[in-house]
C-alpha positions in Angstrom: -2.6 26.4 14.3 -1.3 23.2 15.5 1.8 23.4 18.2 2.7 19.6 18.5 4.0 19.8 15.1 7.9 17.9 15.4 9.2 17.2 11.8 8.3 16.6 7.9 9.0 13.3 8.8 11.2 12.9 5.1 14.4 11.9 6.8 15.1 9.1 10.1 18.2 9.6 12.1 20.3 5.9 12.0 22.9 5.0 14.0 25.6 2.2 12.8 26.5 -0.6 14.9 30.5 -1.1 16.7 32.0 -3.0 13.0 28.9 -1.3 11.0 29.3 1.6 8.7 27.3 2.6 5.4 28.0 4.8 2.6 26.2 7.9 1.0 23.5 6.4 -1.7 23.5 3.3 0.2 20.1 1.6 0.5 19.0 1.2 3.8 15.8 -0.7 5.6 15.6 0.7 9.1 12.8 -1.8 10.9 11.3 -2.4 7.0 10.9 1.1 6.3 13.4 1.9 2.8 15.7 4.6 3.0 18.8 6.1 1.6 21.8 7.2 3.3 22.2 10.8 2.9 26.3 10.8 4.1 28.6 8.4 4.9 27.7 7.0 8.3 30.9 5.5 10.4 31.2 2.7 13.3 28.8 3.6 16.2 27.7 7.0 14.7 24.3 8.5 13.7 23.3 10.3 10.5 20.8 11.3 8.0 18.9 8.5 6.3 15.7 9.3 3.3 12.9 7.6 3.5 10.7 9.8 1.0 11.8 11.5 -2.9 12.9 9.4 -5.9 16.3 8.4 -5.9 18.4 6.7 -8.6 19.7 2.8 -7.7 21.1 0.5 -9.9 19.1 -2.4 -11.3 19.3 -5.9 -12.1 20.6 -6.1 -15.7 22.3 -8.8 -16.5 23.2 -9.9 -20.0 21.0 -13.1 -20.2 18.0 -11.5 -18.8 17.5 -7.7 -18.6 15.2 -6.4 -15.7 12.7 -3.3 -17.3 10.5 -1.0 -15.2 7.3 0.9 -16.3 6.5 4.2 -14.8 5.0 3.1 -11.7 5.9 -0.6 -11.5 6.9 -2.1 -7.7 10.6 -1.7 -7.6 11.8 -4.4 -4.9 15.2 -4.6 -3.5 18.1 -7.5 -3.4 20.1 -6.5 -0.6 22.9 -9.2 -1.4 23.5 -7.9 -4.7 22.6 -4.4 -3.7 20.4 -3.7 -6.8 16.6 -3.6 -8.0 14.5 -6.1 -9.1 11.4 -6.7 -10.5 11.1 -10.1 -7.5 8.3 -9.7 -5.2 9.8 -12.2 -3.0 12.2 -9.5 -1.7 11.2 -6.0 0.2 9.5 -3.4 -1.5 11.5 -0.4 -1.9 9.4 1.5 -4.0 7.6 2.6 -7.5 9.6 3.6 -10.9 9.4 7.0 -11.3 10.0 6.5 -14.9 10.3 4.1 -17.2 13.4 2.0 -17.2 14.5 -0.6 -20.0 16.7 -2.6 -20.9 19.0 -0.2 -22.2 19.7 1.6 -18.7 21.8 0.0 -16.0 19.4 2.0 -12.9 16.3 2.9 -12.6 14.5 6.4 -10.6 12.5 4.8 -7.2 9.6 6.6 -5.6 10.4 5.4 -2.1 7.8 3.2 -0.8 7.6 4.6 3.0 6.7 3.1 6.1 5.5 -0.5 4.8 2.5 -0.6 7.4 1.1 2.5 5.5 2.9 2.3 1.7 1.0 2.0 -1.5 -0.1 -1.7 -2.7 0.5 -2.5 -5.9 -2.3 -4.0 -7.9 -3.7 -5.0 -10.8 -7.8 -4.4 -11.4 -9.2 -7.8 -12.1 -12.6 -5.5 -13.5 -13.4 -1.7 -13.3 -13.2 -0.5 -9.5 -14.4 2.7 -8.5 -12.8 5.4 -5.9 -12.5 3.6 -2.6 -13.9 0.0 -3.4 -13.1 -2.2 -0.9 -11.1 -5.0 -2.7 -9.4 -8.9 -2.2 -6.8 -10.4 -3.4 -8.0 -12.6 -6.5 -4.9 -14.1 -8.5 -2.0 -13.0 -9.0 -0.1 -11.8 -12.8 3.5 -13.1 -13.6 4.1 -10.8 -15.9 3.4 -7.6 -14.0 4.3 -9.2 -10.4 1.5 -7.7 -8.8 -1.7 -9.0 -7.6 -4.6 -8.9 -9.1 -7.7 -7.7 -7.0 -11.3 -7.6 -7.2 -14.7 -6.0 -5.4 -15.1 -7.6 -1.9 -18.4 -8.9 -1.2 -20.8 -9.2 1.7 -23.0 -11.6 0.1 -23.8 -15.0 1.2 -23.2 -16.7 -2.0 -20.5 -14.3 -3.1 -18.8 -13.5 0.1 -15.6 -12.3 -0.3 -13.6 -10.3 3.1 -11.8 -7.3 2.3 -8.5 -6.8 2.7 -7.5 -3.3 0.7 -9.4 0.1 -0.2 -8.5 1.3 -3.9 -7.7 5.4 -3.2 -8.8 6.2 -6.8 -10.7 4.5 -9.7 -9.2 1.3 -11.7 -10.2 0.3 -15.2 -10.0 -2.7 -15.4 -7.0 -5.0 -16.4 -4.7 -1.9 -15.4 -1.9 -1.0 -12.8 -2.4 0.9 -9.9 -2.1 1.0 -5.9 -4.3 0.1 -2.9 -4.2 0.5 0.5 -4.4 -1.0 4.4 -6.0 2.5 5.8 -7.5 5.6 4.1 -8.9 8.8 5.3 -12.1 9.2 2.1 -13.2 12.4 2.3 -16.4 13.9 0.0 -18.8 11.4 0.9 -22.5 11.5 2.4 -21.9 10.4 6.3 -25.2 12.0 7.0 -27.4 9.0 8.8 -24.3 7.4 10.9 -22.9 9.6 13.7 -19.2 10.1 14.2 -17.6 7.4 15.7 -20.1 4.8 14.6 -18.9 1.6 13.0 -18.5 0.9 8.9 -18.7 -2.3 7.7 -18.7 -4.2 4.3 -21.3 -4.1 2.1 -23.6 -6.7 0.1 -23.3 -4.6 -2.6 -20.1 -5.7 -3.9 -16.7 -3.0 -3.5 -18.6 -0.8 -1.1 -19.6 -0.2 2.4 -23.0 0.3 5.2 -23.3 2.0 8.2 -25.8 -1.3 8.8 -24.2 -4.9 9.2 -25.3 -7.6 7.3 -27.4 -10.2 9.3 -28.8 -12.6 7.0 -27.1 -16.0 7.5 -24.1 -17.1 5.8 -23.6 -12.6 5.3 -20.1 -11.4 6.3 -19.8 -8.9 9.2 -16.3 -7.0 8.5 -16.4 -3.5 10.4 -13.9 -2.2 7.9 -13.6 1.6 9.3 -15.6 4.5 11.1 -17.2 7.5 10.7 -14.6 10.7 11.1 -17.2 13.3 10.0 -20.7 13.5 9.6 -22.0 15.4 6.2 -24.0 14.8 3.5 -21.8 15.6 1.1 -18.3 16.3 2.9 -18.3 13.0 5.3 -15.2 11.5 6.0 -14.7 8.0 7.0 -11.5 6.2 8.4 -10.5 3.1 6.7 -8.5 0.6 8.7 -9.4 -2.6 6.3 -6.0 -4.2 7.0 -6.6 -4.3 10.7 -10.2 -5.7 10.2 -11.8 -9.2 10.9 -14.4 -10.9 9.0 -17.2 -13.2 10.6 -20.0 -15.5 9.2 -23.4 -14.7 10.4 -24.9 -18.1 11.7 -27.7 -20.0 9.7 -30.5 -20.9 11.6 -32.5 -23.5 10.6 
């Protein structure tokens, strides 16, 4: 059994500034990560801030325009006006729980986490299977998501990738992606561990051989964690990746 384990990691310790204090239920970004004060915090002390569960906020609902969330719908946050919005333009906070219309003044938030390893929301521009590599391809105003479809390798097609989908999308319907993913159940069995992964020409998925025809994309997206035919595991990091041209040589 591991011994280096420290803490569920569910709750951050913050400490106010000298003129600083914060309330319990307060919203709180510590370094972009969303949290929620768990008990009043005074001037130059330390307490309990959440950053995981679903808590209840208030929401932007005014009279001439009521904000609605669907189950699972980015919840961002308005820090001025300390309430949730439907805005992408201001930090994620997290993912309605429930649905909220416009009858309700607040709205239940799946906290979002650390942002350099929460949840993307998205909308599938076509059907995407369980961990297709994907690229931003529009954006929808109604949903305030963006819209993503298969990343390509392909010459004539070639499209980077920028997020892995952790489960299947039909198309034209809500879900998440993400930067890095551990994907587990798949056949690893001609790479070794440790070898590279890299985007494939078949569009949404992945080689253990680079492309090399010219004008191809070479975009290491990950690496092999385990080798196994059917229980292989690779190691996504597609939001820490680069993509390069391979030269044409006439």
């Amino acid at each position: 059994m591991a011994t280096n384990y420290k803490a569920a990691g569910e709750v951050l310790q913050y400490t106010c500034g000298a003129s600083e204090s914060v309330s319990s239920g307060d919203v709180l970004f510590i370094n972009g990560i969303p949290g929620v004060v768990i008990h009043n915090i005074g001037n130059s002390e330390s307490g309990s801030v959440a950053i995981a569960g679903v808590w209840e906020v208030d929401k932007y609902n005014k009279t001439d325009h009521k904000t609605e969330f669907d189950q699972g719908d980015p919840v961002y946050w308005d820090a001025a006006e300390e309430e949730a919005v439907a805005n992408p333009t201001y930090p994620l906070l997290g993912f309605a729980y429930e649905d909220a219309d416009d009858s309700v003044s607040v709205v239940k938030v799946l906290l979002a986490g650390n942002p350099e390893d929460a949840p993307i929301p998205v909308l599938a521009g076509e059907a995407l299977g369980k961990y297709a590599l994907v690229y931003p391809s529009g954006f929808d105003d109604d949903k305030n998501v963006i819209k993503v479809k298969k990343a390509d390798a392909t010459a004539a097609t070639a499209e980077p990738a920028w997020y892995i989908l952790p489960e299947a999308l039909s198309d034209a319907t809500l879900g998440i992606a993400k930067r890095s993913l551990l994907a587990t159940g798949i056949n690893t069995n001609t790479p070794n561990v440790g070898d590279p992964i890299y985007l494939s020409k078949t569009a949404g998925g992945w080689t253990h051989t680079a492309p090399s025809l010219g004008g191809e994309l070479i975009q290491q997206v990950g690496i092999v964690a385990v080798k196994d035919a059917s229980a292989g595991a690779i190691l996504f990091l597609v939001g820490d990746s680069k993509a390069y041209t391979v030269n044409t040589i006439i």
